[in-house]
N, C-alpha and C positions, 0 to 999 in steps of 0.2 A: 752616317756622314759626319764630318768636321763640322760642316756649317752650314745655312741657306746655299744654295746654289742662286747666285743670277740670274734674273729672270732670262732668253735665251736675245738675243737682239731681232730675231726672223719669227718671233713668235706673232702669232695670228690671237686674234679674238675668239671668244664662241660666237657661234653667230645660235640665234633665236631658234631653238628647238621644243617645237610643239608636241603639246600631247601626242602618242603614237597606241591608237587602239589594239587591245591588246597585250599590253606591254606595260606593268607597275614595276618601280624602284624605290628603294631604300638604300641607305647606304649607311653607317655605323662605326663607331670606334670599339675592336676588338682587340686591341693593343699587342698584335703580333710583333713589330719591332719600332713600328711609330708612335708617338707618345704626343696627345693633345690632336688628332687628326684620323680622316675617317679612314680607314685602309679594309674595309669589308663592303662588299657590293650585293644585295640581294634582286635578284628579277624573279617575276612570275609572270607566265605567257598564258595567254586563253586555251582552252582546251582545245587539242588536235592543228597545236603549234608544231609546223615543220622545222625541220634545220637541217644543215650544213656545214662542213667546215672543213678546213685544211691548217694542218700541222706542219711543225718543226721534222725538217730531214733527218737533224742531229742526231746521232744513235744512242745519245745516252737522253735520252726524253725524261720530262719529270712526271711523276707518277699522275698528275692529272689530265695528261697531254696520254699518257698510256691506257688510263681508264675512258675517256669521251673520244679514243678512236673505238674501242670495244662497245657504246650504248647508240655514236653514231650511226649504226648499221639499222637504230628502229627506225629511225628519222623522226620523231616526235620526242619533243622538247617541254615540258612544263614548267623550272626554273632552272637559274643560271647562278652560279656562288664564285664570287669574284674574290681572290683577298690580294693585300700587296705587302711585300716586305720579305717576305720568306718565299722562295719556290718550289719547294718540297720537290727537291729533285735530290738525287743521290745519295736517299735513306734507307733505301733499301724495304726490307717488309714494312717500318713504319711510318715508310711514305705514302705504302697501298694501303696500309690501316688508317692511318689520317683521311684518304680519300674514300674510303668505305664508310669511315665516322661520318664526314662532312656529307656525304649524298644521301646515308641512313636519315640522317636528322633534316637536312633540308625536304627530304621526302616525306618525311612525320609532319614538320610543320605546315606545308602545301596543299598536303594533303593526295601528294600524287605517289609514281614509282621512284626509285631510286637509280632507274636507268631513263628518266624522263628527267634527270637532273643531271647539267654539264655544269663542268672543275672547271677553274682556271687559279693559279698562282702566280705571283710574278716577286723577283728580291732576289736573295741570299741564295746560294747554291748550298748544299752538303749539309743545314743545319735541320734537327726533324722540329717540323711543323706542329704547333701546336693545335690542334684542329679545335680542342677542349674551348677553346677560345674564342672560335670562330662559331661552333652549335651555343655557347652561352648568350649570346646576340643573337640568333635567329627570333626569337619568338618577337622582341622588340622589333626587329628588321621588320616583320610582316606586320605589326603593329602601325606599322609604317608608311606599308608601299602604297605608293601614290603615280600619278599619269605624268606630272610634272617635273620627275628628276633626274633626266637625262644629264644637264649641267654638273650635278653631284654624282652620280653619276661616273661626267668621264675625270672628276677629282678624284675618286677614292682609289683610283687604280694606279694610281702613277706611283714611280718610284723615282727615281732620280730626272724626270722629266719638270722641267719647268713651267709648262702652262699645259693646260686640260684641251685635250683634242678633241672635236667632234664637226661632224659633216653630217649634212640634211638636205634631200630633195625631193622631188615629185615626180608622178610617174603616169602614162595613161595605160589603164591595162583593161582591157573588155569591157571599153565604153565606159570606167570607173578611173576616178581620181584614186592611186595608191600615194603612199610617204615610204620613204627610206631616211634612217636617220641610223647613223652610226659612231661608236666613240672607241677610242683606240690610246695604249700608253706603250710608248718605247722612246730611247733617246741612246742607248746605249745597245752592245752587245746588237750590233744590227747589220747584220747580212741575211734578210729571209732565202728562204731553201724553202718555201712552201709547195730572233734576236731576242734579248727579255722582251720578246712586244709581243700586247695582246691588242686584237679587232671584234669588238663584236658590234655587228650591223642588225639593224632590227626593219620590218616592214608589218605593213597591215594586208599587206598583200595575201590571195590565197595561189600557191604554187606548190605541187607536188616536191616531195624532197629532192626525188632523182634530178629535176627539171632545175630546182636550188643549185641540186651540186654541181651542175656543170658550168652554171654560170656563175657561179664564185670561184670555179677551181680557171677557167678561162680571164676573169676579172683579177682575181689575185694576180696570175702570172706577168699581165702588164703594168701591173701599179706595186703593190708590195715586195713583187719577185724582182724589181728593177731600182731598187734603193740599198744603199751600203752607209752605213756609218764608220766601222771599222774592220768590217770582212769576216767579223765572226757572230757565226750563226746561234743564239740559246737555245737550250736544252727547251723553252717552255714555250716558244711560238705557236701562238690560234690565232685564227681566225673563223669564229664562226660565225652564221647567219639565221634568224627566227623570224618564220614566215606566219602570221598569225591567224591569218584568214580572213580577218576582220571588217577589210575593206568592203565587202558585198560582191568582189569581181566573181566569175565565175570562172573555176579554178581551174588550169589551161599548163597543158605542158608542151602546146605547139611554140616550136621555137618563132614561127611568121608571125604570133599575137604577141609575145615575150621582147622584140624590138626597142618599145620604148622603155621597157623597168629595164634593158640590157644595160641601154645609154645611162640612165638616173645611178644603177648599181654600182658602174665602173665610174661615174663621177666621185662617187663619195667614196670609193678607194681610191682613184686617185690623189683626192683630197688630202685624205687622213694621213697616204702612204708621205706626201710631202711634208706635213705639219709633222712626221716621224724625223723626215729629215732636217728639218725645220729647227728641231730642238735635239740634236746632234748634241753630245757632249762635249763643250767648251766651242760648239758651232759659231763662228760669227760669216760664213759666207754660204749661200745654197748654189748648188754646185749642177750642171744639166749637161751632162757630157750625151751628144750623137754621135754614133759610127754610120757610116755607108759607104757601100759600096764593096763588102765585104764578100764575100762569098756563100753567104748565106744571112737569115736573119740572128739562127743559133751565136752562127759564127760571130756577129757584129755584138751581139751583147755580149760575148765570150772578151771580148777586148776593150768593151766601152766599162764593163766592171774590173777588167784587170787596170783600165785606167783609174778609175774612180776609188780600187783600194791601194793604189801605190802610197806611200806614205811619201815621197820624195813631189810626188805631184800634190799631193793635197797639202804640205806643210809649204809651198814654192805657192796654189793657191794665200794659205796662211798668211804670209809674205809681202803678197803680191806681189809677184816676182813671173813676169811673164814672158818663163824658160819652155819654151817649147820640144826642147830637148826633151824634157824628163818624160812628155806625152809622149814624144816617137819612142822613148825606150820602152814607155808602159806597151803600147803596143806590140812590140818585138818581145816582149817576155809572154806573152798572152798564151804562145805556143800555138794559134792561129797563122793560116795562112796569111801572108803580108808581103808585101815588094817594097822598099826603102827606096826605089827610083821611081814607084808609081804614089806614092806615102801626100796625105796634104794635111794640111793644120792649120785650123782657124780659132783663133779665140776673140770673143764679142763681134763677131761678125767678120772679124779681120783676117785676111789670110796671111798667116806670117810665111807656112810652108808648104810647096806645089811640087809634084816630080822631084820626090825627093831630095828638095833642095829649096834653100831661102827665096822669095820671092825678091825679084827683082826692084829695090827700091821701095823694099819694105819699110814701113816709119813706126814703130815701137809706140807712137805720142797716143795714139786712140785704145791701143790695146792694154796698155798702161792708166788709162781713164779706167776703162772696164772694170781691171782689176781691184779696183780702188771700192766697186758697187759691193752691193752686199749679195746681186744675184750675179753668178756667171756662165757663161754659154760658150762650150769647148765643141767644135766640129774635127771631125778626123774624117778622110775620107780614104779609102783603101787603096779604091780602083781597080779593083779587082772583079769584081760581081755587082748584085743588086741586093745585096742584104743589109739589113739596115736596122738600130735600135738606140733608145733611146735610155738612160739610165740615169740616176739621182743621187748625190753624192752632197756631205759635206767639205769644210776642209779640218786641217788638223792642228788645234792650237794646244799651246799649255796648258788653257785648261778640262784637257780631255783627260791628260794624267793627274792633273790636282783631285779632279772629280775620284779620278778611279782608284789613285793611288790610297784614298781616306776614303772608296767604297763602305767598306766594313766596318769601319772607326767610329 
């Protein structure tokens, strides 16, 4: 990058993340492209740690997103090797060699398997990864880990993100207090298809893998699968999840006892998914567009994200400029069913547009306040069916291109 990035104006605090049994971090300066900062993450998980995870759609995946869909199939996890800067994607043989290196040696130092050990990358596209760099810091990393570093933690992963995300709650599960505590970096490249973003969520909880993955692959789809930055999806999207066992619960794959870790799960995705949105590249407004009434609920989030990546809407967001036009057009390109005489639109609560036409005696003055806020709330309603969805968006400033323009610089 040219320079510091600003901090984001919608950025959130960390909030207080306590020890999680089961679960040491380290984290380290291996100077893959950052210089004076920690961009290496080491985890280690108690023995007969579960996981789960869901991946980037993109078809040209980065080799560590191609190797932890191949060891996810054990469902047991022992550590996690996080770097940022470089994505070691599109290197072809020495992107698998770099991730063969990196899980050989994190599995030496652990002392476990080498398919008990999940990649993540996050950076640069096309440039090969120096892995030599990342196994030189392992032995100090575990020199290291400790209960206490979730906060460092969710810094070492960030790249062009402004402030370090992370979300923590609690859970009742078989009569047993569990924690869920998760930290997550993206700000750019963000259209999940579950973006450069990575999630990993951690619990003490004991839960079967299978039982894991259906409820992260159901939780992701409402929280992460429903936020856009700029409509493009990376190569290097994870989210994954480490079930440690540790809590004492006794360990249960009925979905009727799973209830309340369902609710605590999907909070601290939703959390994270927003602080993603949150720190949007050159974001100054968070953005909450509902559809309903659509014809289905596919269908409503099919139009609520053709809204939220129109660049005509989010730069009129930018603006404040509250053109309700640009929203009807967004809809009508969706390629979704839609009636323009049945079509309505509200923004901050206001209805500017009903039956396809101005509201009688519409007044601009409140919708115009709204715009002005830093949070905004766009209703569209179809009229057509009962489908209905809710999606998260930024808007689109200048310095989305200053950031990306001098990405690589």
């Amino acid at each position: 990058m040219a320079g510091p990035i600003p901090l984001s104006p919608l950025a959130l605090p960390l909030p207080t993340l306590p020890p999680l049994a089961g679960v040491r971090l380290a984290t380290g300066e291996a100077g893959i492209r950052y210089k004076g900062r920690t961009d290496v993450l080491l985890a280690e998980f108690a023995e007969g740690t579960t996981v789960a995870g869901v991946f980037t759609k993109n078809l040209c995946p980065g080799a560590p997103v191609t190797y932890c869909r191949e060891v996810l199939q054990g469902g047991i996890a022992r550590g996690l090797v996080v770097n940022a800067g470089n994505a070691n994607v599109f290197n072809g043989i020495a992107g698998t060699r770099a991730v063969e290196t990196t899980a050989a040696a994190a599995a030496a130092t652990l002392g476990t398997l080498p398919e008990q050990i999940f990649l993540a990358s996050t950076g640069v596209i096309g440039e090969p990864l120096p892995a030599h760099k990342i196994v030189a810091v392992l032995d100090t990393l575990k020199a290291n880990l400790a209960e206490d570093r979730f906060a460092e933690a969710a810094k070492a992963i960030m790249t062009t993100d402004t402030f370090p995300k992370a979300s923590t709650r609690t859970a009742r599960l078989s009569g047993v207090d569990v924690r869920i505590t998760g930290i997550a970096k993206g700000s750019g490249m963000i259209a999940p298809d579950m973006a450069t973003m990575l999630a990993f969520i951690f619990t003490d909880a004991a839960i079967p893998a299978p039982a894991l993955q259906a409820m992260l692959n159901k939780g992701v789809d409402h929280t992460f699968n429903c936020i856009t930055i700029d409509s493009d999806t990376s190569t290097s999207d994870t989210v994954l999840l480490f079930a440690t066992g540790q809590a004492g619960n006794e360990p249960t794959d009925d979905p009727g006892h799973l209830g309340d870790f369902r609710r605590a799960l999907g909070e601290v995705l939703h959390e994270l998914a927003l602080m993603v949105v949150r720190d949007g590249e050159g974001a100054q407004k968070l953005v909450q567009i509902t559809v309903d009434g659509a014809v289905s609920h596919a269908s409503a989030r099919r139009v609520a994200m053709s809204i939220a990546n129109s660049p005509l809407v989010k730069t009129a967001i930018a603006g404040e400029d509250a053109n309700w036009g640009r929203i009807v057009m967004a809809v009508g390109k969706a390629g979704e069913p839609a009636d323009r005489d049945k079509l309505g639109v509200a923004v901050g609560g206001t209805w500017m547009a009903q039956a396809g036409g101005i509201v009688p005696g519409y007044d601009e003055t409140p919708v115009i306040a709204h715009m002005r806020g830093q949070e905004i709330n766009i209703e569209v309603d179809i009229g057509l069916g009962q489908g209905r969805a809710t999606v998260w968006t930024c808007d689109l400033t200048h310095g989305y291109i200053n950031i990306n323009g001098s990405y690589r610089s």
